[in-house]
Backbone as CSV, one residue per row, in Angstrom:
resi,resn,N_x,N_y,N_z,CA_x,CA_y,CA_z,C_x,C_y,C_z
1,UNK,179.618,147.074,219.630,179.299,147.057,221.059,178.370,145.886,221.348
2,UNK,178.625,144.777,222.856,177.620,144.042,222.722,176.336,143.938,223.445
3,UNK,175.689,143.589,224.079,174.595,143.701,224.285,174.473,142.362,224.993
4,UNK,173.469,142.727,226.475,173.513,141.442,227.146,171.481,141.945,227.192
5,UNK,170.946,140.999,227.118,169.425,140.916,227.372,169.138,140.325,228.691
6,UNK,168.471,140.914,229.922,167.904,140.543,231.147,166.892,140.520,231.169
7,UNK,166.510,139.313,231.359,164.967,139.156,232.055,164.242,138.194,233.405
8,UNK,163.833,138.493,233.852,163.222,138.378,235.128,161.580,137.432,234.553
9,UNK,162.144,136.010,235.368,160.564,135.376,235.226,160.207,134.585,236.104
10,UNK,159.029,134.324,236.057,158.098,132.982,236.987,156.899,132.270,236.184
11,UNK,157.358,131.107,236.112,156.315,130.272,235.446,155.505,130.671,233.816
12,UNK,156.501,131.359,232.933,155.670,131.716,232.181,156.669,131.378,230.828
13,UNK,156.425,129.850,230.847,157.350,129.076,229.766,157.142,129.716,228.095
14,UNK,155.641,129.717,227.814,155.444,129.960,226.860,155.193,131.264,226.274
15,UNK,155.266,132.234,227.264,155.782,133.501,226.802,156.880,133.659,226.551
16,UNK,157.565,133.021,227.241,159.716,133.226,227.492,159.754,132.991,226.060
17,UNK,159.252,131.283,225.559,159.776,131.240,224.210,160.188,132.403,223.079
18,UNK,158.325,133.118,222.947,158.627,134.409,222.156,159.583,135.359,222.449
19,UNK,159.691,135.941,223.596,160.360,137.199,223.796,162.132,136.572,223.399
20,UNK,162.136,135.128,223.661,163.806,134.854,223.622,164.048,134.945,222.273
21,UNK,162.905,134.467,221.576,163.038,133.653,220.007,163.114,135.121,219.117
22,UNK,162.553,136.225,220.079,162.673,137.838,219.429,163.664,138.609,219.905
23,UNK,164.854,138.240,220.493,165.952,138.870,220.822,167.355,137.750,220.209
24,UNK,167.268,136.848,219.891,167.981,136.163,219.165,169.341,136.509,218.244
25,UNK,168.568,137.929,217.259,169.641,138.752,216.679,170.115,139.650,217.329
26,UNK,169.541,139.772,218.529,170.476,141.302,218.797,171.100,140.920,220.258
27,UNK,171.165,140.543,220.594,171.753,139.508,221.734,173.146,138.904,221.935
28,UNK,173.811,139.335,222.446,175.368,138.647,222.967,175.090,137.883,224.247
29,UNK,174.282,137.637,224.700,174.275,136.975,225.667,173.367,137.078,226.662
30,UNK,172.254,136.279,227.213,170.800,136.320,227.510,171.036,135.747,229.394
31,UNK,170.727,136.484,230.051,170.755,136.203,231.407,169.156,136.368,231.864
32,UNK,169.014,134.889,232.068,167.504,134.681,232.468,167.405,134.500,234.377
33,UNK,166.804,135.046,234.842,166.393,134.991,236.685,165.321,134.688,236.878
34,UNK,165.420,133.260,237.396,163.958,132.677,237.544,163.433,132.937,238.961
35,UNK,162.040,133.193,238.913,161.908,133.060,240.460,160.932,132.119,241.235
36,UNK,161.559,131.051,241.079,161.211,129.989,241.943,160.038,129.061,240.600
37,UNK,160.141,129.245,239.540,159.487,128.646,238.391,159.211,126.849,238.837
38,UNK,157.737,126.773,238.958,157.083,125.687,239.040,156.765,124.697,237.799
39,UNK,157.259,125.612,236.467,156.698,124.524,235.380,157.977,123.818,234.348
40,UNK,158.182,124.297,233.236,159.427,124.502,232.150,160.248,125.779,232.306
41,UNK,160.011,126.663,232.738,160.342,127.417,232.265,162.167,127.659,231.904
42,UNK,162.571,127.276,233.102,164.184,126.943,233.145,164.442,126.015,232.267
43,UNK,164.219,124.958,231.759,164.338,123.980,230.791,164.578,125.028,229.600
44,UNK,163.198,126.107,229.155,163.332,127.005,227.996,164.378,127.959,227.865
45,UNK,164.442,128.259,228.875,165.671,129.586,228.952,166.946,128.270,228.484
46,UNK,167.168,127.712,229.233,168.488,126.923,228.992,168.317,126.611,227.448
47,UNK,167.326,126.069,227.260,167.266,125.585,225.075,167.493,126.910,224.279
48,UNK,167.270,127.802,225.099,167.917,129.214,223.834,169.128,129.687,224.611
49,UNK,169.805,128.753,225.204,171.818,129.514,225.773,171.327,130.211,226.417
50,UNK,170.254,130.331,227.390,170.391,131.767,228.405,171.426,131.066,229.600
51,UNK,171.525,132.254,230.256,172.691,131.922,231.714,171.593,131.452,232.944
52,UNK,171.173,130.661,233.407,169.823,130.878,234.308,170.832,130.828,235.608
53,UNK,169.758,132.062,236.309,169.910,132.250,238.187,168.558,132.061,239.005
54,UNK,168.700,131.535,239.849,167.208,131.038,240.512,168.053,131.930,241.925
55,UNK,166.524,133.018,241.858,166.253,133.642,243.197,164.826,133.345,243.544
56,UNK,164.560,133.427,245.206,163.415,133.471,245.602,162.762,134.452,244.944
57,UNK,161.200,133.885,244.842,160.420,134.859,244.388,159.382,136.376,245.335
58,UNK,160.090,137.348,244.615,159.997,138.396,245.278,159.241,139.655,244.575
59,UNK,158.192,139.950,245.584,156.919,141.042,244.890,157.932,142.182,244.910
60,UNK,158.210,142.328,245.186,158.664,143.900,244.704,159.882,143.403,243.255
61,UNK,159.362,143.455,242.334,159.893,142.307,241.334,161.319,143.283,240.504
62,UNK,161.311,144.219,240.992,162.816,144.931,240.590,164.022,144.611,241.168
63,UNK,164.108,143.493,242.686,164.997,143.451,242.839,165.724,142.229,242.272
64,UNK,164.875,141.607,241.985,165.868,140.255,240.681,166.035,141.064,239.353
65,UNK,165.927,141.823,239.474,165.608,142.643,237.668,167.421,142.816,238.028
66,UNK,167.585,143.657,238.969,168.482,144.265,239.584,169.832,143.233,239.656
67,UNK,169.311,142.195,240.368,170.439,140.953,240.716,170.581,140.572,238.867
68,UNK,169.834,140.482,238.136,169.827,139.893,236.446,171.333,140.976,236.265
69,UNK,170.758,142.201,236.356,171.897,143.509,235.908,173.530,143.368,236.164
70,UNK,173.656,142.571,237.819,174.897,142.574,238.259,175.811,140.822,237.463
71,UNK,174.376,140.478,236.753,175.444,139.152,235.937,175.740,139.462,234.667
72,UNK,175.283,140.466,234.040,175.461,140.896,232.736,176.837,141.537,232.353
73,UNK,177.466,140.621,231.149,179.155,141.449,231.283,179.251,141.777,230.062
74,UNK,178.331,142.319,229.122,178.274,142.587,227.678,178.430,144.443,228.016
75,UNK,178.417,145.753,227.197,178.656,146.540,227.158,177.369,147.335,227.539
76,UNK,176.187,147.044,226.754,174.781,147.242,227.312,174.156,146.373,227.675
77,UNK,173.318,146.858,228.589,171.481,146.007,228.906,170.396,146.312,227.843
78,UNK,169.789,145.117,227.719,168.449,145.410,227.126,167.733,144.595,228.472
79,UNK,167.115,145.569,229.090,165.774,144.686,229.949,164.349,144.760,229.633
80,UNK,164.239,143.100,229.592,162.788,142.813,229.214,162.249,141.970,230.497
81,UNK,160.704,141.983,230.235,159.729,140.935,230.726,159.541,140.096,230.330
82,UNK,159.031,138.672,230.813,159.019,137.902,230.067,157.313,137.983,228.764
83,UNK,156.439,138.662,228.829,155.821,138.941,228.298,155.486,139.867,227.159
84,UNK,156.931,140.218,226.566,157.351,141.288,225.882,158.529,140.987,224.582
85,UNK,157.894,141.586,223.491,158.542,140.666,222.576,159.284,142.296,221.899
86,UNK,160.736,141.615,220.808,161.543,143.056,220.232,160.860,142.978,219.063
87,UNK,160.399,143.425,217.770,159.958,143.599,216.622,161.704,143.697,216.079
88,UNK,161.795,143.115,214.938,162.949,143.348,214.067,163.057,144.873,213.350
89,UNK,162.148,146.019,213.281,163.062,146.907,213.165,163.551,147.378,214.478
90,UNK,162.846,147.278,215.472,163.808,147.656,216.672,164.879,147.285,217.018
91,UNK,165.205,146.034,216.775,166.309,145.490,216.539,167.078,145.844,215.636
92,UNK,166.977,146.557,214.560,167.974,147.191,213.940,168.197,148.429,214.537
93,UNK,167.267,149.360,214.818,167.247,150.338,215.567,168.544,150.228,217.105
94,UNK,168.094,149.385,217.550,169.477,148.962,218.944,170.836,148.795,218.721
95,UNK,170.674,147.824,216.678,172.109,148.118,216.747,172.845,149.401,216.095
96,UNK,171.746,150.107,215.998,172.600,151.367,215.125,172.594,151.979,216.591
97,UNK,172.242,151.837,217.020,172.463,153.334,218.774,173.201,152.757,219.238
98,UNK,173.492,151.559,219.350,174.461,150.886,220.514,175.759,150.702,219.726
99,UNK,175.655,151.289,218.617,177.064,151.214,217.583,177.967,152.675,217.642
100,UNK,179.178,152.483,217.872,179.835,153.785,217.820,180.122,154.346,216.845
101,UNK,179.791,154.060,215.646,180.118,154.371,214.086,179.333,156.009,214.390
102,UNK,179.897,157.229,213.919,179.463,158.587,213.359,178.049,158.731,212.698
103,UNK,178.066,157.431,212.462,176.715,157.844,211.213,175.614,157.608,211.868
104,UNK,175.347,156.935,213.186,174.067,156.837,213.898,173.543,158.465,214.103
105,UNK,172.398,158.552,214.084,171.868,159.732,214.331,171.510,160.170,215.902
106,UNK,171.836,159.651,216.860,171.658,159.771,217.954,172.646,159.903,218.493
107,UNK,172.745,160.753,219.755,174.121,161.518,220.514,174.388,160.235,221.117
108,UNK,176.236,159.823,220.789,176.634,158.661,221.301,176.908,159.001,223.054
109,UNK,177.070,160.004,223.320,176.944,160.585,224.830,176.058,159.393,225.729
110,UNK,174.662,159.415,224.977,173.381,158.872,225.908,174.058,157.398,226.141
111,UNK,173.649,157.474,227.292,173.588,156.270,228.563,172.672,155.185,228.689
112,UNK,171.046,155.865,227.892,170.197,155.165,228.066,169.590,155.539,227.286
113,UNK,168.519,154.529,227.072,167.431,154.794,225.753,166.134,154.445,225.978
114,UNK,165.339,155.491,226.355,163.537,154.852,226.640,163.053,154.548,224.872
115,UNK,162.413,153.609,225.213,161.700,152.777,224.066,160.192,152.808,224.128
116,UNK,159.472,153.462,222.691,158.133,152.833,223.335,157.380,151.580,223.584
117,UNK,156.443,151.479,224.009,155.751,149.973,224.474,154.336,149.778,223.974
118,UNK,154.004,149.160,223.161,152.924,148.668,222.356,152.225,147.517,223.204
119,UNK,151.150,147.926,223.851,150.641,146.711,225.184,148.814,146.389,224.346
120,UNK,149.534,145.058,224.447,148.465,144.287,224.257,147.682,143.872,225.120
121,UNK,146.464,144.197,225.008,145.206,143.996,226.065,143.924,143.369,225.535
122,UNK,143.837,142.482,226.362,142.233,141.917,225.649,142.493,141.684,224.315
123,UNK,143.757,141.211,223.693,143.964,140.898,222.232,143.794,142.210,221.508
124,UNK,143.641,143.418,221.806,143.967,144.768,220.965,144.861,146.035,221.212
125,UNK,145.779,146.297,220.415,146.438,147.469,220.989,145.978,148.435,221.379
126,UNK,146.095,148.693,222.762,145.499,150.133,223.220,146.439,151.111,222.874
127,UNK,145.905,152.316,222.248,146.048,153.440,221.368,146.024,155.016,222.769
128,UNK,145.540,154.884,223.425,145.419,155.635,224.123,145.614,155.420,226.060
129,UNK,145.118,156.532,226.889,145.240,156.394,227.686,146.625,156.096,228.488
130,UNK,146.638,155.630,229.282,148.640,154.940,229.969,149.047,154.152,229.068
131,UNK,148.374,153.750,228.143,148.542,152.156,227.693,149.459,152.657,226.152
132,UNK,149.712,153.965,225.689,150.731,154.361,224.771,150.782,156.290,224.888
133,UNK,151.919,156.525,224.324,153.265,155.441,224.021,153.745,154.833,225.259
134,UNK,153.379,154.957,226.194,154.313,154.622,227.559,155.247,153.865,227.291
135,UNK,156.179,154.958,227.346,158.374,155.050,227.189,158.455,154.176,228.371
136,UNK,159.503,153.063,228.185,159.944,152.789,229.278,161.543,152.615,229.178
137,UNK,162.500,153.241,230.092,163.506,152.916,230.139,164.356,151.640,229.910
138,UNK,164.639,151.052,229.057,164.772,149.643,229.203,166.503,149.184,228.328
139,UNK,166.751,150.015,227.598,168.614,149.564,227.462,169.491,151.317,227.656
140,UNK,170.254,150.653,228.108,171.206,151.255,229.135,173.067,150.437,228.935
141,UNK,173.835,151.579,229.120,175.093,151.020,229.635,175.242,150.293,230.372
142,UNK,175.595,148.898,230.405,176.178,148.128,231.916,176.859,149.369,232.844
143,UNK,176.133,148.869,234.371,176.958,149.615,235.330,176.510,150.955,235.370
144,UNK,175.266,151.473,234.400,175.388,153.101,234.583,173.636,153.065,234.775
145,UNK,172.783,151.382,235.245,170.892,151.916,235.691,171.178,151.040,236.593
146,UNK,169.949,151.357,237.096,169.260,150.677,237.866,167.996,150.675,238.615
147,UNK,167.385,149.746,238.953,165.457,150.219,239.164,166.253,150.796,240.623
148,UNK,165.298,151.837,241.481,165.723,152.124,243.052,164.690,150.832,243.928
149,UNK,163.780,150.269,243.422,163.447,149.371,244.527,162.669,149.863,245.587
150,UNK,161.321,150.974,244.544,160.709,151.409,246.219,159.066,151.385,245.284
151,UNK,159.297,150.980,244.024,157.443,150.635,243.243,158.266,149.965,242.683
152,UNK,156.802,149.191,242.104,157.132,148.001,241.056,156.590,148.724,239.274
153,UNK,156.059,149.826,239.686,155.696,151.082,238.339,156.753,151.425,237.984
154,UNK,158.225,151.402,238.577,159.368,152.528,238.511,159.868,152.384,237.314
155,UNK,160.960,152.812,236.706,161.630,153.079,235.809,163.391,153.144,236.234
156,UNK,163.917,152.348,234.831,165.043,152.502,235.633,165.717,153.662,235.767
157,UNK,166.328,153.948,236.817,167.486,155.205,236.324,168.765,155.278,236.310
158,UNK,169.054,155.884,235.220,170.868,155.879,234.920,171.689,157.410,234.878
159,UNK,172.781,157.081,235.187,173.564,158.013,235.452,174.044,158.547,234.329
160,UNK,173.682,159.597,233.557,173.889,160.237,232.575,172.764,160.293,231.481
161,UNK,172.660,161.145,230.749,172.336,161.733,229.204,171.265,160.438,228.887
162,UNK,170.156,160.674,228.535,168.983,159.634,227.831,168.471,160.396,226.887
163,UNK,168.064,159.370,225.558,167.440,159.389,224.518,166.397,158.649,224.198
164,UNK,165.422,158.966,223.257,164.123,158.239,222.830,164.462,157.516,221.471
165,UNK,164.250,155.958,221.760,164.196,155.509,220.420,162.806,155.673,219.163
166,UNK,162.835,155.292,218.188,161.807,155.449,217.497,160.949,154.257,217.247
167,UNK,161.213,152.940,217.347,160.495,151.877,216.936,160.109,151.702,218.264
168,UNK,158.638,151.170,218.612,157.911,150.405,219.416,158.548,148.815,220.069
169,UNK,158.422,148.507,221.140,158.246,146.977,221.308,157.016,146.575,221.798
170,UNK,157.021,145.556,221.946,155.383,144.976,222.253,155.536,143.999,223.391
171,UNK,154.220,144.739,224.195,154.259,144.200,225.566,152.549,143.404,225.598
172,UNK,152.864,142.079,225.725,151.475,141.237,225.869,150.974,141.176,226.705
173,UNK,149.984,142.402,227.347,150.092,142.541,228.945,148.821,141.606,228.983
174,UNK,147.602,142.013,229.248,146.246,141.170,229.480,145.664,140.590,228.634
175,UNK,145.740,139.104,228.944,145.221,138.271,228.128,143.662,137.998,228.750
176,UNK,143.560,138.037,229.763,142.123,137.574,230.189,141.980,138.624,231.691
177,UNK,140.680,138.478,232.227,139.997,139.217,232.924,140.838,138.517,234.185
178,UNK,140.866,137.396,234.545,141.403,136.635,235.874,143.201,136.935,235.730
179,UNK,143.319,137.306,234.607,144.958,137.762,234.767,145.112,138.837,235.418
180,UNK,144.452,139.967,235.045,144.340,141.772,235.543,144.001,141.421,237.252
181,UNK,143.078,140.450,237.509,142.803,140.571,239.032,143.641,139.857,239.460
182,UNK,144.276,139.254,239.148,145.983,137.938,239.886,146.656,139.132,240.136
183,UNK,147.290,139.771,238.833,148.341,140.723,239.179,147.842,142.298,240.037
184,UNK,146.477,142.621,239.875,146.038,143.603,240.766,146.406,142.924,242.263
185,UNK,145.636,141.948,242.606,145.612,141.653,244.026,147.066,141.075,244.737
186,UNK,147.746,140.478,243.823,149.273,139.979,244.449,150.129,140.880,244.671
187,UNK,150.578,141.664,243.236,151.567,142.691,242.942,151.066,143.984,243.677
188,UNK,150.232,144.374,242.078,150.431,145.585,242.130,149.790,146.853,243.300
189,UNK,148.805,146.670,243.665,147.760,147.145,244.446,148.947,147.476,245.955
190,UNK,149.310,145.734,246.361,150.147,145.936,247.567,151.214,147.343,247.493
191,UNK,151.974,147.435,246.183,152.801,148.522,246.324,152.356,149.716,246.417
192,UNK,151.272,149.717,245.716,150.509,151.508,245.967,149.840,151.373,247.027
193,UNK,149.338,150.357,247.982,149.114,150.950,249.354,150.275,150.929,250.122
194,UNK,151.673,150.508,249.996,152.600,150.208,251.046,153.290,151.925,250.949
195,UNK,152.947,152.191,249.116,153.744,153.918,249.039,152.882,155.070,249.692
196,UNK,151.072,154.585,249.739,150.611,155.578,250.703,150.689,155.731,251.982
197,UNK,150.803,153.881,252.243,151.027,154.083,253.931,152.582,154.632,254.491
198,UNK,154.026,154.970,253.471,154.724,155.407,253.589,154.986,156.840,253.806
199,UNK,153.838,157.227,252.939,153.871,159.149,252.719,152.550,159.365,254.264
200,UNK,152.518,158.464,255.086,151.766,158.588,255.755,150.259,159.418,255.859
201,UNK,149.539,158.422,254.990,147.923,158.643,254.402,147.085,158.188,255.508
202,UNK,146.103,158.571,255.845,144.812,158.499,256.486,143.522,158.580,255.894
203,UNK,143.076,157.913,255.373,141.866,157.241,255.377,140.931,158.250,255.383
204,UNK,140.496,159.062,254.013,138.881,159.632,254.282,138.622,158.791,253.397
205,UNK,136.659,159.250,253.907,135.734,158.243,253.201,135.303,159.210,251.457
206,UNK,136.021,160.467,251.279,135.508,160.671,250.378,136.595,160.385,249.074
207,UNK,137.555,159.736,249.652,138.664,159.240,248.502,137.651,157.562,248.174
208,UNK,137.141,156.870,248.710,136.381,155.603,248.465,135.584,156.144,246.643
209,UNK,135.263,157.498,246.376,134.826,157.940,245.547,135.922,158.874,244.672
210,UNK,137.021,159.374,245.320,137.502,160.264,244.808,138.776,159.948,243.737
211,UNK,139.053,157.838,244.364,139.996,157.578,243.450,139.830,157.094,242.270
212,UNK,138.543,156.002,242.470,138.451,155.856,241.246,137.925,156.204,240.231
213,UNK,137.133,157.837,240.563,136.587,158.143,239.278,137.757,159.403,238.757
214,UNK,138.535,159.806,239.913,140.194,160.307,239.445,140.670,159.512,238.275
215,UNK,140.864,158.440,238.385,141.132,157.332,237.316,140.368,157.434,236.131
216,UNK,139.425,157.148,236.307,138.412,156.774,235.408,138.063,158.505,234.245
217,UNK,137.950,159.660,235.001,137.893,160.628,234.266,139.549,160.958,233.477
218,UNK,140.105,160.466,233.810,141.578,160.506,233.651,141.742,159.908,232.738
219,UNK,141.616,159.018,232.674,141.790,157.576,231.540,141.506,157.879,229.924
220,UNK,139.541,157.833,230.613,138.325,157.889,229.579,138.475,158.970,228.758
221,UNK,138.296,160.014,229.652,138.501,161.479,229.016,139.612,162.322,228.659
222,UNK,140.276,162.319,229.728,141.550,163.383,230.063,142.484,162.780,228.640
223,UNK,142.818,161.411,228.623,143.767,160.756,227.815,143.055,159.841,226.644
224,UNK,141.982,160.458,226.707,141.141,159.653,225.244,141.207,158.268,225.159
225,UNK,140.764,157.256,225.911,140.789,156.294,225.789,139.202,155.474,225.256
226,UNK,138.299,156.684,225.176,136.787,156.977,224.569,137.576,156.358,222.947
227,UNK,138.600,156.586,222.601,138.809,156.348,221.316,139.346,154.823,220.777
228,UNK,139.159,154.263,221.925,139.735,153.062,221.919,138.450,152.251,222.111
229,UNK,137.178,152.246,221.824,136.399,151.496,221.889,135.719,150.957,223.056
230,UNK,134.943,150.051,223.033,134.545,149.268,224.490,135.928,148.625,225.327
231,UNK,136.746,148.443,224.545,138.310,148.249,225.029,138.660,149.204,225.993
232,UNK,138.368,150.860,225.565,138.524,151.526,226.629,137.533,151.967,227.486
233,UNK,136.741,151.605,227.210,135.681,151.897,228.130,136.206,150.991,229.804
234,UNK,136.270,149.609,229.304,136.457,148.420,230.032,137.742,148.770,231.210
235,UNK,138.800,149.366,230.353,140.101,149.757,230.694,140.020,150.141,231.970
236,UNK,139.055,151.894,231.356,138.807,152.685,232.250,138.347,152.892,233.655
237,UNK,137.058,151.521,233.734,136.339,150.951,234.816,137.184,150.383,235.664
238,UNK,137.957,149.261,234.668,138.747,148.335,235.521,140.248,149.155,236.217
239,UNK,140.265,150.511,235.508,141.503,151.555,236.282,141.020,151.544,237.719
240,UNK,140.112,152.175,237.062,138.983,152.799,238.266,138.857,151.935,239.599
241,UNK,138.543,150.521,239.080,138.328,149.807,239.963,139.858,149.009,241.121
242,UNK,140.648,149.159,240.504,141.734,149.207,240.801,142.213,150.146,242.120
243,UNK,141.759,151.231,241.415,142.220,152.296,242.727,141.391,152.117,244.057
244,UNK,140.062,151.865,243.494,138.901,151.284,244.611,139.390,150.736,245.812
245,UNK,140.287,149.184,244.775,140.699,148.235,245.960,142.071,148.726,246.678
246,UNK,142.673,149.500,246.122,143.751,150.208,247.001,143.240,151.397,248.008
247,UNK,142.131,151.922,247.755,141.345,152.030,249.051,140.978,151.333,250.269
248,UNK,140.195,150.441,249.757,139.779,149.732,250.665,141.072,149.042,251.309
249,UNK,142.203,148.473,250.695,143.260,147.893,251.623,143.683,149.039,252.285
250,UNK,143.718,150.356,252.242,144.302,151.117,253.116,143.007,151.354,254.131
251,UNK,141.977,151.214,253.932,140.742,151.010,255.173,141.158,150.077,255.642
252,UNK,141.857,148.836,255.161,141.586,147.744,256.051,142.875,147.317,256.861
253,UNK,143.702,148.632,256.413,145.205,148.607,257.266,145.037,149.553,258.425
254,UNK,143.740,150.173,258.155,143.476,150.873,259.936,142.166,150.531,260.447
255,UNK,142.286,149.085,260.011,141.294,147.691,260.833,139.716,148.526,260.114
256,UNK,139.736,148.901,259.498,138.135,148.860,258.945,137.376,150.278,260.325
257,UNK,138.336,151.229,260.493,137.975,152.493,261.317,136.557,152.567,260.765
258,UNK,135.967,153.157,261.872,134.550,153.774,261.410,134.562,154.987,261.251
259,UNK,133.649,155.272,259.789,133.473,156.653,259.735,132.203,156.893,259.313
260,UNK,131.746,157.743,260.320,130.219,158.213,259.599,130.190,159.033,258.706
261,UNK,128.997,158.958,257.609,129.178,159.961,256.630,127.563,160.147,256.827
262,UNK,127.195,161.508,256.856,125.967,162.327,256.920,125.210,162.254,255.093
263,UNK,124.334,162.523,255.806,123.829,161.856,253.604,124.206,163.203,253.049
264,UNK,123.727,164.270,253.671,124.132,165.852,253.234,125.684,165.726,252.608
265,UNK,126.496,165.263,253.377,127.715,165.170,252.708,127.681,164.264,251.459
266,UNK,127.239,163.639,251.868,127.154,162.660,250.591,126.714,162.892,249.210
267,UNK,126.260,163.494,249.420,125.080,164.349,248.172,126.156,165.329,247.528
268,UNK,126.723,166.042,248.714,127.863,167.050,248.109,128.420,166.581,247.270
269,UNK,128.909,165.218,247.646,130.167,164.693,247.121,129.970,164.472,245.846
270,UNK,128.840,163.541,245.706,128.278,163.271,244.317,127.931,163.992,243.349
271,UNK,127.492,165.286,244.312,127.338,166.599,242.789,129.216,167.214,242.700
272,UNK,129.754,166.884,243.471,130.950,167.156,242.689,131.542,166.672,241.954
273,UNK,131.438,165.108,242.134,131.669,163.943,241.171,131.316,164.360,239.704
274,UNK,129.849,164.507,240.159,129.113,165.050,238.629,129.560,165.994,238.138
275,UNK,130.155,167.346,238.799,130.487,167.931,237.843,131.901,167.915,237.029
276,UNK,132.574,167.320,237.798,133.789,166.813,237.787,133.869,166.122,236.017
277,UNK,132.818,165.064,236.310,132.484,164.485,234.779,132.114,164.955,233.873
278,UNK,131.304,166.067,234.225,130.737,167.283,232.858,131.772,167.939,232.348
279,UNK,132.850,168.362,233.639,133.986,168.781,232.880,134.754,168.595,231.938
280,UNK,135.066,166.854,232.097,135.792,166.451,231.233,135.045,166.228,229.979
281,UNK,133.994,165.907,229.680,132.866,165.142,229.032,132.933,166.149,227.856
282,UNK,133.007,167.657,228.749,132.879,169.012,227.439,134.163,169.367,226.915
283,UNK,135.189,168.845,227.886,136.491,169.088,227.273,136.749,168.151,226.114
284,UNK,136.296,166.895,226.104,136.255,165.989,225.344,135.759,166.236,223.886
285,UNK,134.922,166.529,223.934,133.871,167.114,222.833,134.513,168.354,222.129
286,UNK,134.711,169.335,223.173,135.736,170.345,222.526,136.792,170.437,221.764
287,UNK,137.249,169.139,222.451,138.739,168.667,221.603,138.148,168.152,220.285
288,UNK,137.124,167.234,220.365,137.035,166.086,219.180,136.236,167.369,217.514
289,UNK,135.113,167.640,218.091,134.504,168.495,217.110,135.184,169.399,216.360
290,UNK,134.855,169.658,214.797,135.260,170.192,214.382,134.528,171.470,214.184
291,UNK,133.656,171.454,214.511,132.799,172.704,214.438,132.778,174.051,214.919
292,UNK,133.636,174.767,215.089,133.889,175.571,215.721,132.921,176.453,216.682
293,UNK,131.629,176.573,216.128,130.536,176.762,217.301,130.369,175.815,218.275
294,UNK,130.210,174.978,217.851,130.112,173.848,219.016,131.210,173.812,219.533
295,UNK,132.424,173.570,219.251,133.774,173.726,220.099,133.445,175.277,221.407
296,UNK,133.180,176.180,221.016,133.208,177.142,221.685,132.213,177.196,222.564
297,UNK,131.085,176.418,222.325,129.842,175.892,223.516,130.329,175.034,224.151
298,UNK,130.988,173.766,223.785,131.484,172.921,224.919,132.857,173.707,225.767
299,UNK,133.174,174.614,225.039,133.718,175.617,226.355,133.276,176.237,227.218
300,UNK,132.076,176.865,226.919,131.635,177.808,228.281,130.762,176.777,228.573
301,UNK,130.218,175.466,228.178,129.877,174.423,229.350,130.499,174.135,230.119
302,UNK,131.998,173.999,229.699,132.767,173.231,231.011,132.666,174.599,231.813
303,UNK,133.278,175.743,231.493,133.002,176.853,232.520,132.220,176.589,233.357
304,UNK,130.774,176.650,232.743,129.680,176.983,233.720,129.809,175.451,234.999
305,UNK,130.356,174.441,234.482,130.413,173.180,234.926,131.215,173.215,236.137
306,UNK,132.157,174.376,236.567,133.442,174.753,237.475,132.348,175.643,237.878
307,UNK,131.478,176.566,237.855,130.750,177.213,238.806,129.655,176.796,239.494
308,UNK,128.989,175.359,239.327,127.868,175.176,239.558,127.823,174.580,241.189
């Protein structure tokens, strides 16, 4: 069976190299969609035989993913980023699933195959939190996915039966601090306020507090990212801070409304915050310790932490 590889890029010559130079073996045929590329990058795709299509460049970045899909005439998709490289056992892994031989161990039924994603941040694999395993849908039958085109978070979906592969690929997401705020403020942020202002959201002042430490207890605690070092610490803040600014753009999509907040309320808020954090803080502890007394004290802390 063959295999067509799609990927979707802008200006990012020297990532393309890797991810092309790591699909090489498993590849029948490489359809690259540039969008509107200011440097090499089309020069590179063309030096490794890709097919190049130049579309305008477009934030909601699934719909060239999408246009990549309708040039692909191999039997499956593999869709990548350009920041995302295959490891060679995964590549063996693709061709035993995408092979009709009996002896693959996976139901030849499936349509699609989520893969996990190994994301590189700040030069270290994050181990926890969103940042693993996070499966992403990414090879599929020609003709049977497709992203729907309403987040740029989405996943594709296909019409029929999906399976989980077992080998990792690796996604080189943040290289530096001014990268995370490019793609916060261009991309990503815009789509999660365009999906709240869709579900038609209004603006309290106690979400200015309520999202990003949602995040942040979520991250840190809920998904152990405490285990990932000052790496996750950093993560966690910068989640946090993330959701912040998708606040504030939805304040500033109903012109910066005024709202008074009474300090009494305010105070509320913050001892709920707080306890909010004790909660997790003892759940945390509960989980990690092995001590079984202490496990059973950081239980009726968090209790008492929900009554206070």
């Amino acid at each position: 069976m063959s295999i067509s590889v799609v990927i979707s890029t802008r200006n990012r010559s020297g990532s393309l190299t890797r991810t092309l130079r790591s699909v090489k073996d498993v590849s029948d045929e490489v359809i690259v969609v540039d969008n509107e590329s200011t440097d090499d990058t089309v020069a590179v795709a063309k030096r490794f035989g890709a097919r190049v299509y130049t579309k305008s460049n477009n934030l909601m970045l699934n719909v060239n993913k999408n246009y990549g899909f309708t040039k692909a005439t191999k039997d499956w998709i593999l869709c990548l980023d350009d920041d995302e490289e295959i490891p060679k056992d995964l590549v063996e892994e693709i061709k035993q699933v995408t092979h009709t031989s009996s002896r693959t161990p996976h139901n030849s039924d499936a349509v699609g195959f989520w893969i996990p994603r190994k994301n590189i941040i700040f030069g270290k694999w994050i181990q926890h939190g969103i940042w693993w395993p996070d499966r992403q849908l990414r090879l599929f039958r020609r003709g049977r996915g497709i992203y729907p085109e309403k987040h740029v978070h989405e996943y594709v979906e296909v019409n029929g039966s999906t399976q989980t592969l077992d080998h990792p690929y690796v996604h080189y997401n943040y290289d530096s601090l001014s990268q995370f705020l490019e793609k916060m403020q261009v991309i990503y942020t815009e789509s999660e306020v365009q999906k709240h202002v869709s579900a038609g959201y209004r603006v309290r002042w106690t979400d200015a507090i309520r999202f990003p430490l949602s995040d942040f207890v979520k991250l840190y605690f809920a998904q152990k990212g405490y285990k990932d070092g000052l790496h996750g610490l950093v993560l966690s803040f910068l989640q946090a801070f993330y959701s912040f600014i998708i606040f504030v753009k939805l304040w500033e999509r109903e012109k910066f409304r005024e709202i008074d907040i009474p300090l009494t309320s305010m105070s509320d808020e913050l001892g709920r915050a707080g306890r909010e954090v004790t909660y997790w803080k003892h759940t945390a502890f509960a989980t990690e310790t092995r001590n079984p007394v202490l496990r059973l004290l950081h239980r009726l802390l968090r209790r008492i932490s929900l009554l206070s």
